[in-house]
N, C-alpha and C positions, 0 to 999 in steps of 0.2 A: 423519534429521533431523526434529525436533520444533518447530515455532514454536506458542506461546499468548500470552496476554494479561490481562491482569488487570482488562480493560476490557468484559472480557465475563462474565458471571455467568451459569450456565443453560442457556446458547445464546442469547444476547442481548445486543446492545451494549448500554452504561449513554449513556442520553438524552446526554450533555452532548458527547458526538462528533458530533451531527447535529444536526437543524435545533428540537429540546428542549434545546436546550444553547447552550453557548458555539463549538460546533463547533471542538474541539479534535480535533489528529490524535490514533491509536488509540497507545496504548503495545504494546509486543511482545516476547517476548524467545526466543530462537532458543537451541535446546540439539540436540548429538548433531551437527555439520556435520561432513560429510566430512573427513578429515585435509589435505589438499592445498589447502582454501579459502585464497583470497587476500583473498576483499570476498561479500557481500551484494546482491544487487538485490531489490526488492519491487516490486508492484503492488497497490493495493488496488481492486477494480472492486465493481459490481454488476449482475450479468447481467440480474435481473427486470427492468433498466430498458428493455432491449431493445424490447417492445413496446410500451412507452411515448414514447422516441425517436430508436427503430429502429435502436439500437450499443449495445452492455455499455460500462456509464458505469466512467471512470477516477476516481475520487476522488483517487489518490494516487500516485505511482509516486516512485521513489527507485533511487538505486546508490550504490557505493561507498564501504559501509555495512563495517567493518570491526571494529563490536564485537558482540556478541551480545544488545546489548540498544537500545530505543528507549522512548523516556521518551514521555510523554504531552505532547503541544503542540511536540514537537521538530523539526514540520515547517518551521514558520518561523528557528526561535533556533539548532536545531544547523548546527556549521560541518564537520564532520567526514565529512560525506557531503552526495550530492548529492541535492533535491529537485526534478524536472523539472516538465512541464506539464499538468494535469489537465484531464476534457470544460470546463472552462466558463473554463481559461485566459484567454483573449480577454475575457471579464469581468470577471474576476477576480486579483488580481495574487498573492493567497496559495497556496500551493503544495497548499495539504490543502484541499478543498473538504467538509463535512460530509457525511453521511447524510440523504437526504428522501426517504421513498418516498411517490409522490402517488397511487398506487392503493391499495396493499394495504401488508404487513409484506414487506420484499426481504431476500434472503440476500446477502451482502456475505464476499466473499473476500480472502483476505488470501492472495497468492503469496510465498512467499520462496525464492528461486535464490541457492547456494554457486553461486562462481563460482570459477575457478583463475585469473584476472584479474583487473585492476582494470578498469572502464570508459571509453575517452575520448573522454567529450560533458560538456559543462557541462551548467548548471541550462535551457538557451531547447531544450530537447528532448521531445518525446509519447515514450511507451510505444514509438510503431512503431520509434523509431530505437534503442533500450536493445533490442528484444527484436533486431535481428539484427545487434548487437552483443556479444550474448552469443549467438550461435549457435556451438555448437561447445566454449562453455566454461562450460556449464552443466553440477557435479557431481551435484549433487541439488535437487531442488523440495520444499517443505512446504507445505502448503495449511492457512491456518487457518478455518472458514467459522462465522456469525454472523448472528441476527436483528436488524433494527434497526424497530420495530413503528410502524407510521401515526401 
């Protein structure tokens, strides 16, 4: 399995997904998924933030993603999958929080998990409760990784 983007040029997000932009979520699109896939779950993080404060920042998590592609800004607008709760939730009521790295340039991951399931949790869920929900019916993983520069 293959996931890329057309929002990265390089190795580099384009400004307008973080905090130089409009902070729209990433587009993506998923090629080569296992034969057996049922849905899609993603995470989007940033681990560099860690020593900043002190946990790998969530930006974005989602499931029950069942086409192979995601459009740029379809964090908010898509009905067809689910958007859960990112680090700054509690803030924040939008599902996609942008890119801001306050030290340096952060490498930002993009997971996507074929799953042989569909997932059931609604949208009022973190990461913790999607990942051991998919314990067990997780086909394959793709990893897409990306600069997003200070």
């Amino acid at each position: 399995m293959k996931v890329t983007s057309i929002g990265l040029k390089n190795g580099v997000f384009d400004d307008k997904y973080g905090k130089r932009g409009p902070e729209i979520s990433i587009p993506f699109q998923i090629e080569d998924a296992p034969e057996n896939t049922k849905s899609f779950a993603f995470l989007f993080e940033d681990k560099d933030a860690i020593p900043v404060c002190g946990f790998s920042f969530i930006h974005w998590v989602g499931w029950n993603l069942t086409r192979n592609e995601v459009y740029e800004g379809e964090s908010e607008t898509a009905h067809d999958f689910i958007s859960g709760y990112h680090s700054r939730s509690k803030e924040m009521k939008e599902h996609y929080v942008g890119m801001a790295p306050p030290d340096k340039d952060h490498i930002y991951e993009l997971h996507v998990y074929a799953l042989d399931c569909m997932i059931d949790l609604d949208e009022h869920h973190y990461f913790n409760d999607l990942y051991w929900k998919m314990e067990g019916h997780i086909l394959e993983e793709a990893v897409l990784k990306g600069i997003y520069k200070v």
